[in-house]
VEXTIMAR-84916 format. One record per residue: residue in one letter; x, y, z of N, C-alpha, C in turn. Coordinates in steps of 0.1 Angstrom, whole numbers, plus 5000, padded with zeros to 4 digits. Last residue first. Layout:
REM VEXTIMAR-84916
AXYZXYZXYZ ...
END
This chain:
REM VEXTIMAR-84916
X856965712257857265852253856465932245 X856265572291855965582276856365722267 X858865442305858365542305857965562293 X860365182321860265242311859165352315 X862665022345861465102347861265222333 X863864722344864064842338862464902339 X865464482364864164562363864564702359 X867364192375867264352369866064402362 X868063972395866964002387867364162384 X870363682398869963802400868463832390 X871163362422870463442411870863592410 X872563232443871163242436870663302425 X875463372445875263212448873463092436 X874163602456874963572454875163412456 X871163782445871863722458872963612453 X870364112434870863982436871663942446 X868464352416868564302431868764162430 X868464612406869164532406868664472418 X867664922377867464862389867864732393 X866865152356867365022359867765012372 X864965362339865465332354865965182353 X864365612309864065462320865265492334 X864665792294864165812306863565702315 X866565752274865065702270864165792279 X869165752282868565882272866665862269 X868965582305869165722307868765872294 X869365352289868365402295868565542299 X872265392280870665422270869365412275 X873865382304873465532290872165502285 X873065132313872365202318872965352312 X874364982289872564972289872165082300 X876665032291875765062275874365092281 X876964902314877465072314876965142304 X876764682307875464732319875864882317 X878664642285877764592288876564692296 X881864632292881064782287879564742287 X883164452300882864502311881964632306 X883364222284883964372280884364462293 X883463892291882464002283883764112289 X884463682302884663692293884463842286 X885563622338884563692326885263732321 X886763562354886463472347885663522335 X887363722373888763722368887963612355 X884363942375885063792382886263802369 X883064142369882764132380883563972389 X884264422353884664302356883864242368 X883664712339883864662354883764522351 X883564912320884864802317884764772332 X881865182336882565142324884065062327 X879665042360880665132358881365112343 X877764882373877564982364878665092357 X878864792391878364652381877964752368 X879464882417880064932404879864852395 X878064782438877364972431878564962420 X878364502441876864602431876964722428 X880464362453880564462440879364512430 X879564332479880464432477880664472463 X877964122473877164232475878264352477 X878763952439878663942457878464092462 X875563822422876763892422877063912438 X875063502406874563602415875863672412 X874563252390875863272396875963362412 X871163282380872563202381873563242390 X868963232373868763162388870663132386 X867363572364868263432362868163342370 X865263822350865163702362866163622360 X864164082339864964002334865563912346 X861064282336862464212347862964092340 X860364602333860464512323861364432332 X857564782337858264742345858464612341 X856365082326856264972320857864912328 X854265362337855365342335855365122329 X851865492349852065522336853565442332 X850965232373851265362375851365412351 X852764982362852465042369852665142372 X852264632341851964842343852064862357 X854864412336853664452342853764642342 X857064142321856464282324855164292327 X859863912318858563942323858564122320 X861563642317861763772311860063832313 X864163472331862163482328862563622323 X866363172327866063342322864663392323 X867662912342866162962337866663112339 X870162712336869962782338869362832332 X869862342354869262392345869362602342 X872862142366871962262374871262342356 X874561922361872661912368872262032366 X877262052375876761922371874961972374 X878062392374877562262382877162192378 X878462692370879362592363879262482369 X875362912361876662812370877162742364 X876063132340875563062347876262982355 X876463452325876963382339875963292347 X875763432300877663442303877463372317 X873363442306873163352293874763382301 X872963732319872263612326872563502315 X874263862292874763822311874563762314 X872363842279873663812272874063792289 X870064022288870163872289871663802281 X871364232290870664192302870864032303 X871964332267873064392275872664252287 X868964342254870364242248871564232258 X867764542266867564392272868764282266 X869364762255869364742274869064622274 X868964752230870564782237870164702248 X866764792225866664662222868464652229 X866065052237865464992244866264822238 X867265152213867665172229866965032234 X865365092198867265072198867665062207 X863065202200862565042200864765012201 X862065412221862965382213863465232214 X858365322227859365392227860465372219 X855365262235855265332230857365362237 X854264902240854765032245855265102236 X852864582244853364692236853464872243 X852864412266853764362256854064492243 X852264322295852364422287853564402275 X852764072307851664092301851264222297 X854863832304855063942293853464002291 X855363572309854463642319854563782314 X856463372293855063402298854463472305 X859063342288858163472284856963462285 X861563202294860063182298860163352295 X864662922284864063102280862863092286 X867062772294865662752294865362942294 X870462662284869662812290867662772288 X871862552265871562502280871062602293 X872962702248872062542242871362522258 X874462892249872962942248871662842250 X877162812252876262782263875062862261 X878163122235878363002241877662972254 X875563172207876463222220876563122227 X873463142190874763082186875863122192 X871663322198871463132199872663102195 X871363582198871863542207872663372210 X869663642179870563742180871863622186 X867163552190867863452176868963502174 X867163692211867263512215867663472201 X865563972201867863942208867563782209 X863863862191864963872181866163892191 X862363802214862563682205864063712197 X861964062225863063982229863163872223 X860664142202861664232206862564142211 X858264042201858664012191860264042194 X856964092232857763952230858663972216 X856764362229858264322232858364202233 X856864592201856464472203857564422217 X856464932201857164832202856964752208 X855965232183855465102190856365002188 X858465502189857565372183857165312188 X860465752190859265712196858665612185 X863565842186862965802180861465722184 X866665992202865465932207864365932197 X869566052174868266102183867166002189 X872665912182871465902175870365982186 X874965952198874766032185873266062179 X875265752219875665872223875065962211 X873965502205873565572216873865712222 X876165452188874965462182874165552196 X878365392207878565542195877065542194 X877365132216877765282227877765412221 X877165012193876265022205876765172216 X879864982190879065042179877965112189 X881064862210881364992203880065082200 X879664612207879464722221879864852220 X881164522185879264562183879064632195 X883164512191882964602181882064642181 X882964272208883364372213883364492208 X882164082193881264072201881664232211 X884464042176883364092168882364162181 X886463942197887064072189885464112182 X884963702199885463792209885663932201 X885163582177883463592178883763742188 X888263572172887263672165885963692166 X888663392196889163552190888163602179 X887163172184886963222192887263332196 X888963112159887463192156886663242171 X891463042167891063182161889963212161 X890162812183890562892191890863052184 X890262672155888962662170889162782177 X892362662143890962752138889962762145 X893862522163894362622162892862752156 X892662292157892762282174893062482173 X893262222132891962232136891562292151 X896162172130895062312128893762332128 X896061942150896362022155896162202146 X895561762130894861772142895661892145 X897161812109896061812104895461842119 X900561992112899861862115898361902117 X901962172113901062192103900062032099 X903362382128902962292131901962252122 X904162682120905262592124904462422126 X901862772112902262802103903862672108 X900262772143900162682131900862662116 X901863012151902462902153901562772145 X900863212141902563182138902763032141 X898263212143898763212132899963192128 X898563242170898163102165898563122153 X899263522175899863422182899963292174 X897263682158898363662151899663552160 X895163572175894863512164896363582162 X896363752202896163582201896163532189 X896263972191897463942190897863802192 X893764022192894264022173895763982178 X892664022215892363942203892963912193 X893964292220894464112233893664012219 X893464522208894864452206894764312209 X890764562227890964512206892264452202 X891164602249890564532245890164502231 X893164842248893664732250892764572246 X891265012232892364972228893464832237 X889665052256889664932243890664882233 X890965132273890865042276890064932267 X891765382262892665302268892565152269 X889465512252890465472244891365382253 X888165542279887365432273888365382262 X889565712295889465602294889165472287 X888965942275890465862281890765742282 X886065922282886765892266888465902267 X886566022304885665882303886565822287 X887666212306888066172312887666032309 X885666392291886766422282887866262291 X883366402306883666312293884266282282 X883866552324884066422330884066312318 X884266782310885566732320885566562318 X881866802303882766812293884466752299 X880366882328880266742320881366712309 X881867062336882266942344881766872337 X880867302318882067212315882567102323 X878167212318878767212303880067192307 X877867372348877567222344878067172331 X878967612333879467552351879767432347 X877167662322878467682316878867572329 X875067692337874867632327875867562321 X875567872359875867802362875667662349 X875468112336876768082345876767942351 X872768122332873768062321875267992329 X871968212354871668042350872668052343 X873068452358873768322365873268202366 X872168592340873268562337873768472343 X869968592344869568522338870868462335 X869768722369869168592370869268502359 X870269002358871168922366870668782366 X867669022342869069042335870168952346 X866069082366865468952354867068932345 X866769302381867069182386866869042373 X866069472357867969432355867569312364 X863969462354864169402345865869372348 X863169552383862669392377863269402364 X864069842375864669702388864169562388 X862469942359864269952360864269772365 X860269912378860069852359861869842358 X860870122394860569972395860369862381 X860970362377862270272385861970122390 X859070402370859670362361861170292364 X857770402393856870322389858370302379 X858770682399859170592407858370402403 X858070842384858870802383859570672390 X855270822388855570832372856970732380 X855870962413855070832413855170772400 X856871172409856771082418856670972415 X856171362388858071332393857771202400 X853971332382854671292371855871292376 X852571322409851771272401852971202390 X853371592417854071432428853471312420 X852271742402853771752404854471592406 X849471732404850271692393851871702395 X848671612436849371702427849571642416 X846871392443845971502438846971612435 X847171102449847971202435847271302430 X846271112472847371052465847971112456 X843871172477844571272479846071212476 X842370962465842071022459843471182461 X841470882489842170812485842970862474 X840671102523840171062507841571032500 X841971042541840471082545840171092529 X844470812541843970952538842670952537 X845270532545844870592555844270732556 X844970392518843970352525844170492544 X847270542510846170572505844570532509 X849370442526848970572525847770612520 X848870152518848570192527848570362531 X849970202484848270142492848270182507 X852470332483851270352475849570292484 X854170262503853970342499853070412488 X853569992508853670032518854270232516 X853469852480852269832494852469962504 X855369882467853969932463853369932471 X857169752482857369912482855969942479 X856469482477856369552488856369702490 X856769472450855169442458855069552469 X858969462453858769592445856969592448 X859869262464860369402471859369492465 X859069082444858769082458858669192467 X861069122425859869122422859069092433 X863369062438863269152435861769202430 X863168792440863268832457862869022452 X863468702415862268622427861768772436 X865868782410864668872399863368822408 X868868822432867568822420866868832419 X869668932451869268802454868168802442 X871569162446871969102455871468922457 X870269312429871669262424872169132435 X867569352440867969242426868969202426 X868169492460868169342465868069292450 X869069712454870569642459869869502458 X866869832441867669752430869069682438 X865669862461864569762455866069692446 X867270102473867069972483866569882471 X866470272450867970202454867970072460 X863670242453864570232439865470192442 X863870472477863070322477863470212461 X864870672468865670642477864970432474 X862870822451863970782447864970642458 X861570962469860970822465861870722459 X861971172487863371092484862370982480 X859771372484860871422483861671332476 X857271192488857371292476858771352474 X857671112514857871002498858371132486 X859871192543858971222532858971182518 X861070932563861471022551860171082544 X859870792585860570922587861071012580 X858470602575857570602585858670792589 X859870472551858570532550858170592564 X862070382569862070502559860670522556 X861170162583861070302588861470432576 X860269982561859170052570859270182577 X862969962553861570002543860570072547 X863869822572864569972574863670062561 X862569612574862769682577862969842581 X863569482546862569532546861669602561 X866769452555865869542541864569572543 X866369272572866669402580866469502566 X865469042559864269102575864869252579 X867568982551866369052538864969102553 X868768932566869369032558868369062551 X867768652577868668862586868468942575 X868268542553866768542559867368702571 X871368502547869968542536868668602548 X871668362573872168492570871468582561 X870068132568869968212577870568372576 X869768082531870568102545869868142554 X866568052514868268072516868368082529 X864667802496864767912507866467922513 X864367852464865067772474865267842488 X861367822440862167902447863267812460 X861467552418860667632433861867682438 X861667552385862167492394861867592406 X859167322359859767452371860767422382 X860067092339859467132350860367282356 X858567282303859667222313859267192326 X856367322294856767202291857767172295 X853667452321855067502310855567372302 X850467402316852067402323852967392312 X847467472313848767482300849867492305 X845967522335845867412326846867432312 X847467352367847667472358846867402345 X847867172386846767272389847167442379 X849667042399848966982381847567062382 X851767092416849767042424849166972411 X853667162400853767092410852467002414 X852467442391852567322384852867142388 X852067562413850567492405851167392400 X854767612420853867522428852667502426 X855167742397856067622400855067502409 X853768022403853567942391854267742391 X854868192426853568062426853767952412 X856768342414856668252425856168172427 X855768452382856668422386856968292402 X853368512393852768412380854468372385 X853268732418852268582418853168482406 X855268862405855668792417854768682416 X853469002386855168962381854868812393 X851069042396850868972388852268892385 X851369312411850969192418850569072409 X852669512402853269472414852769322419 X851469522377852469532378853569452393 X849069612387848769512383850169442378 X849369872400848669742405849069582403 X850170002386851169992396850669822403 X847770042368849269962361850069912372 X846670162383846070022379847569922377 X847870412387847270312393846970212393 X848270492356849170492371848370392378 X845270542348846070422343847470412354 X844370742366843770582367844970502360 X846270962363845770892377845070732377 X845270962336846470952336846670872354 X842271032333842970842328844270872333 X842471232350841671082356842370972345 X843471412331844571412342843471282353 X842071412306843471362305844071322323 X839171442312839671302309841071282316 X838171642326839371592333839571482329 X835971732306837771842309838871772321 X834271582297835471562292836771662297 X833271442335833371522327834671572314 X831671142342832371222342832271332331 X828771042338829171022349830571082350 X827571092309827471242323827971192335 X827670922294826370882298826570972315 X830670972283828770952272827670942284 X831870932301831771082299830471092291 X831870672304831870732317831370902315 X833270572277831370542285831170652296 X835570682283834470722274833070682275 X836170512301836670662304835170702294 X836870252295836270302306835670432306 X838070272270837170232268836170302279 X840570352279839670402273838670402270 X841270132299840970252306840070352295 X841669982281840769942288840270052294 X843570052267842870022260841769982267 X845870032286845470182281844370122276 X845769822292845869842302845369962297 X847369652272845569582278844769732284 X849669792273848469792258847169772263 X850669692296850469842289849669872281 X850269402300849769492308850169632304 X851269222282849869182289849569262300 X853169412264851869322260850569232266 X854669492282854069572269853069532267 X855069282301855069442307854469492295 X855769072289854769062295854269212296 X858369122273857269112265855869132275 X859569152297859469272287858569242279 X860168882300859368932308858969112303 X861168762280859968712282859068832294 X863768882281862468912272861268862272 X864468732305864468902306863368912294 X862668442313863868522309863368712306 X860368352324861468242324862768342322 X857568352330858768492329859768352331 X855068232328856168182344857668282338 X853968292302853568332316854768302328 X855468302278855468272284855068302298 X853968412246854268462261854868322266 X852868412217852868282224854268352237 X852168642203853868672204854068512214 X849768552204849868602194851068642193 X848768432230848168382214849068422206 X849768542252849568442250849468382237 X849168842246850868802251851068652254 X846868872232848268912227849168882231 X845168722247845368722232846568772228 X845568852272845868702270845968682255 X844769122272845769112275846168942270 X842369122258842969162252844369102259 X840869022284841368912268842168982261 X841569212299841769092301842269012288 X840169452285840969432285841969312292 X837569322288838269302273839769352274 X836669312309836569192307837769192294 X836869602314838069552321837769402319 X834569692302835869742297837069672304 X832269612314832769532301834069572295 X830869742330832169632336832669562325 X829569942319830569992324831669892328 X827269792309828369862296829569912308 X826069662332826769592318827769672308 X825169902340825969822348826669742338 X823670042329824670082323825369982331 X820769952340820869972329822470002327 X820870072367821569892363821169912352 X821970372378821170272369821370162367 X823770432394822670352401821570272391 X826970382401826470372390824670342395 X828570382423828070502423827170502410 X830070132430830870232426829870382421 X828069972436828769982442830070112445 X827169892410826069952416826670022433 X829169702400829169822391828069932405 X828669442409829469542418829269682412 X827969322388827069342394827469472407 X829769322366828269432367827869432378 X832069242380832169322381830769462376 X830868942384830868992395830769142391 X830268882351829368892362829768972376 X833268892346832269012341830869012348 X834568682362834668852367834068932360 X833268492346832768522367833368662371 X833768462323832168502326832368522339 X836868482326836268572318834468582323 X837668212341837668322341836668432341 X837167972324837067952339837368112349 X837668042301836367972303836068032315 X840768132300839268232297838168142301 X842867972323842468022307841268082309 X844867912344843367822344842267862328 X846568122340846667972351845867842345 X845768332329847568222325847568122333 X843868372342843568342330845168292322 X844968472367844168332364844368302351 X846368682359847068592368846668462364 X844368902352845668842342846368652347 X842368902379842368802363843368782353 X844169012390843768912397843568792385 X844269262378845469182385845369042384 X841669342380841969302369843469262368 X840969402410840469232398841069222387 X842069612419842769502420842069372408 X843069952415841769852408842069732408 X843570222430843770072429843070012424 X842370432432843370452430843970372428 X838970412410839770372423840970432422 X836270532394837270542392838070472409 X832970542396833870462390835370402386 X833670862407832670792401833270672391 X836470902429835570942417834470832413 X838270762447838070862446837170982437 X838570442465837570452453837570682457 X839770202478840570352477839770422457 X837670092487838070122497839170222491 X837469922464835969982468836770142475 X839269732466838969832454838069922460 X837769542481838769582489839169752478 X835469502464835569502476836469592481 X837469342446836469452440836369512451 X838469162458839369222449838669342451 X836068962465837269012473838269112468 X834968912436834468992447834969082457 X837568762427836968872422835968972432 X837668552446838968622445838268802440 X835068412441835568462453836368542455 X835068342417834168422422834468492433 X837668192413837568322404836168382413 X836967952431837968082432838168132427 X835567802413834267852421835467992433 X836867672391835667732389834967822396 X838367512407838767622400838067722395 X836667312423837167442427837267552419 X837867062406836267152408836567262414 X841167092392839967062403838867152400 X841966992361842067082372840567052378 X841166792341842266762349842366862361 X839866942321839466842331840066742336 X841467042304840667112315840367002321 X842766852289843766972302842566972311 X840866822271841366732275842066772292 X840967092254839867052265840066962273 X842967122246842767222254841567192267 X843066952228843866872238843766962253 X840767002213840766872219841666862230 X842067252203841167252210840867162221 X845567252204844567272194842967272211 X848067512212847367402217846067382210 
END
C-alpha cells in the first residue's frame, strides 16, 4: 500500500483509536505487574500481545509511540529506580513489535486474519518467534550491563521469559486477529482490511453449545484434580478433539483457555509467580512441551478448516457446474429450436415464390424473408451477447451514458415500431461512471428494445421511454420507464428466466432480461422491476462504481 492511500485509510478509523492503545497498554502492563518474579522480568508479559494485535489492526503510527511511552514510564514499576534507564529498558519490546510487523507484514506481506494453514505458520515464525527471541535479547543484555541481572542466569531467565511471553502472545493474539478481525472489518475499523469480505464466525447448535460447555468444563475439573506437571499432556488431547471436532476458531479458543487456567491462574495464585517454572524439569517436559502441543493443535485445527472450505468449495464448483451443465441443455435446445423456425420460414417462401412468380406477390414474399432474417440476425446478436458475457473479463471505464444510450437508439431506429416511440433523457443527471462500458451497454439495450417490442396496440396512444439516473449513496441508479403494455403480476418472478415469454405475442427470444440480468451480475449491479399491468413498467439497474 503506497503512502497516500495509507494515509487516506487512516482517516477513516475513529478518534478513539488513538486514545485505546493507551488504555489497553497500561492495563496490560498492570495486570503484568502481578506475575512479575525478577527484576524486570514477568511470567507473563501481556502488552506486547496486545501490540502485535493493534498494529495489524490500526498500523505503527497509532501504536508504536503509546506503548513505548506507557512502557518507560511503567519501567519504574518493575524495580528500575533510575529513570535514566527507563527509556533503554522499554525500548526492547517497542522493536520487537516492529520487528514483528516488518517481517510478517512488509516483507513475506502476512496476512493477519490467518486465512490458511501457511498463513498461519508464517505468523507463528515470523510475527512471534523471531520478534520474540530478539526482543528478549535485547532485554536481557541491558539488564546485565547496568547490574540489574546477573550473566550466570542469562540462559535459564531468557529461557523462562521467552516461554512465557511466547505462551502469551501465542494464546492471545491467534484467536483475537483470527475471531475479532471480521467484526472490525464489518465496523470499517481496520486500517488495511483484507480485500475479501470476512466471513463472522456462526454460532452453532444447541447441541454444539452442550458440548463445548461440557469440554470446557471437565478442563476446569481436570485442572482442579489432575496434577499438571504429571498429565499436561492430557490437556493437548482435549484441545486437539475440539480442532478436529469444531475447527481452527473454536481450537484457537481452547488453547487461550488451557493457557489461562493452567498457566495464568496458577501463577497468579502462588505466593511467588516465579514458582511456575522454578524446576528445570517441569520447565522443558512441561511446559516446553505442552506449548509445542498447542502449536500441534492450532495448526492441524488450521489444516482441518482448510480442508472443509475447499470441500465445501468443490461442493459449490460442482452444483454450479450441475446447474450449468443443465442451463446449456437447455439453452442448445431451445435455440436450436429458435434458429431452425427462421430458416425454415425463409426456405418455406423460397419454395413457394419459386411456384408463384407473379411480380406482386414476390414482393409480398421478400417482405416477409427479410423479416426472418432481421429475426434470425436479432437472435444471433443475443447469442453473441450471452457468449461475450460469459468469457470476457470485467474491463473498468469511463462511461458516458447519454452518449451510451444515444448509440443503443441509433442501434435501435430501424426496429419495428421505433418510428412511434417518444425517447426523454432529460433527467440523466449522473451521466459519467466509472464501469464495463459492454456489459453495461448489454443491460440498457436488453431494456429499451422491450419497452420499444411492448407497446400498446391502441389507436392514439403515444409510447414514452424516460431513461433517467441519480446517485445514491456510492452507487448509480439507472431507470428505464415505459407507459406500455405492463406485465401481469403472476408472471414477474420469471421475466428473468432463460427463453421466458411473457405473451403468445412476443416476438423477442425470451433470452433478453436473462442476458441482462448475467451481465449485471458480473458487473455487480442490481436490477430491479416494478410494473403495473395495463400501465407501464419501470426497471432500475443499481450500478456500482468499479
Amino acid at each position: 500500500m503506497n503512502k497516500s492511500k495509507e494515509h487516506t485509510e487512516s482517516q477513516k478509523l475513529p478518534w478513539w483509536t488513538w486514545v485505546v492503545p493507551f488504555v489497553l497498554f497500561h492495563a496490560a502492563s498492570h495486570i503484568s505487574l502481578l506475575f512479575k518474579y525478577d527484576q524486570g522480568i514477568s511470567t507473563f508479559y501481556l502488552p506486547t500481545a496486545i501490540a502485535i494485535v493493534l498494529v495489524n489492526w490500526w498500523g505503527l503510527a497509532r501504536v508504536i509511540p503509546t506503548m513505548y511511552i506507557v512502557a518507560t514510564l511503567n519501567t519504574y514499576f518493575w524495580g528500575v529506580a533510575d529513570w535514566r534507564l527507563w527509556p533503554i529498558f522499554s525500548v526492547s519490546e517497542v522493536i520487537g513489535v516492529i520487528i514483528s510487523y516488518h517481517l510478517f507484514r512488509k516483507i513475506i506481506k502476512g496476512k493477519y486474519w490467518l486465512p490458511n494453514t501457511r498463513q498461519l505458520i508464517l505468523f507463528i515464525v515470523f510475527a512471534l518467534l523471531i520478534p520474540i527471541t530478539l526482543e528478549l535479547i535485547l532485554l536481557q543484555f541491558p539488564l546485565i550491563q547496568f547490574g540489574e541481572q546477573s550473566m550466570d542466569t542469562f540462559g535459564i531467565l531468557f529461557l523462562r521469559n521467552w516461554l512465557g511471553e511466547f505462551m502469551a502472545n501465542f494464546g492471545i493474539s491467534i484467536p483475537l486477529l483470527y475471531s475479532v478481525t471480521p467484526l472490525m472489518q464489518h465496523k470499517g475499523w481496520l486500517l488495511s482490511p483484507p480485500d475479501q469480505l470476512l466471513v463472522r464466525p456462526v454460532p452453532g447448535s444447541i447441541m454444539q453449545k452442550v458440548e463445548k460447555g461440557i469440554i470446557y468444563s471437565s478442563l476446569i475439573i481436570l485442572t482442579l484434580l489432575i496434577p499438571f506437571e504429571k498429565y499436561w499432556f492430557a490437556y493437548g488431547i482435549i484441545s486437539l478433539y475440539v480442532a478436529i471436532r469444531f475447527g481452527f476458531g473454536e481450537a484457537a479458543f481452547c488453547n487461550l483457555f488451557v493457557f489461562t487456567i493452567t498457566y495464568v491462574i496458577p501463577a497468579f495464585t502462588k505466593s511467588s509467580p516465579g514458582q511456575l517454572f522454578s524446576s528445570q524439569d517441569m520447565l522443558y517436559s512441561n511446559f516446553l512441551g505442552n506449548l509445542l502441543l498447542s502449536i500441534f493443535v492450532a495448526i492441524t485445527a488450521r489444516v482441518i478448516s482448510d480442508l472443509q472450505l475447499v470441500e465445501k468449495q468443490l461442493h459449490n464448483q460442482n452444483e454450479e457446474l450441475e446447474n450449468t451443465n443443465k442451463e446449456l441443455d437447455r439453452f442448445v435446445y431451445s435455440a436450436s429450436h429458435d434458429l431452425s423456425a427462421p430458416l425454415k420460414s425463409i426456405l418455406g417462401l423460397v419454395t413457394i415464390s419459386k411456384m408463384d412468380v407473379s411480380p406482386q406477390s414476390s414482393n409480398l414474399y421478400l417482405n416477409e424473408i427479410e423479416k426472418s432474417v432481421l429475426k434470425l440476425d436479432s437472435f444471433i446478436a443475443e447469442i453473441l451477447d450471452y457468449s461475450r458475457n460469459k468469457r470476457q473479463e470485467v474491463l473498468a471505464e469511463q462511461v458516458k451514458l447519454r452518449e451510451l444510450c444515444q448509440e443503443i437508439l441509433d442501434n435501435l431506429k430501424y426496429t419495428e415500431d421505433f418510428a412511434n416511440v417518444k425517447i426523454d433523457l432529460l433527467d440523466l443527471d449522473v451521466n459519467t461512471i466509472q464501469q464495463d462500458k459492454v456489459r453495461l451497454k448489454i443491460i440498457l439495450s436488453n431494456l429499451i428494445s422491450n419497452a420499444i417490442k411492448f407497446q400498446k396496440r391502441i389507436p392514439g396512444h403515444t409510447q414514452t421511454i424516460k431513461i433517467s439516473s441519480q446517485r445514491e449513496s456510492k452507487n448509480t441508479m439507472i431507470h428505464v420507464e415505459d407507459n406500455g403494455e405492463g406485465i401481469r403480476p403472476e408472471l414477474s418472478p420469471k421475466i428473468f428466466e432463460m427463453f421466458f415469454r411473457a405473451s403468445d405475442r412476443s416476438k423477442g427470444s425470451g433470452l433478453g432480461l436473462y442476458i441482462a440480468k448475467e451481465s449485471a451480475q458480473k458487473i455487480g449491479a442490481k436490477i430491479s422491476m416494478k410494473s403495473e399491468y395495463g400501465k407501464g413498467s419501470k426497471f432500475t439497474v443499481e450500478v456500482p462504481e468499479l
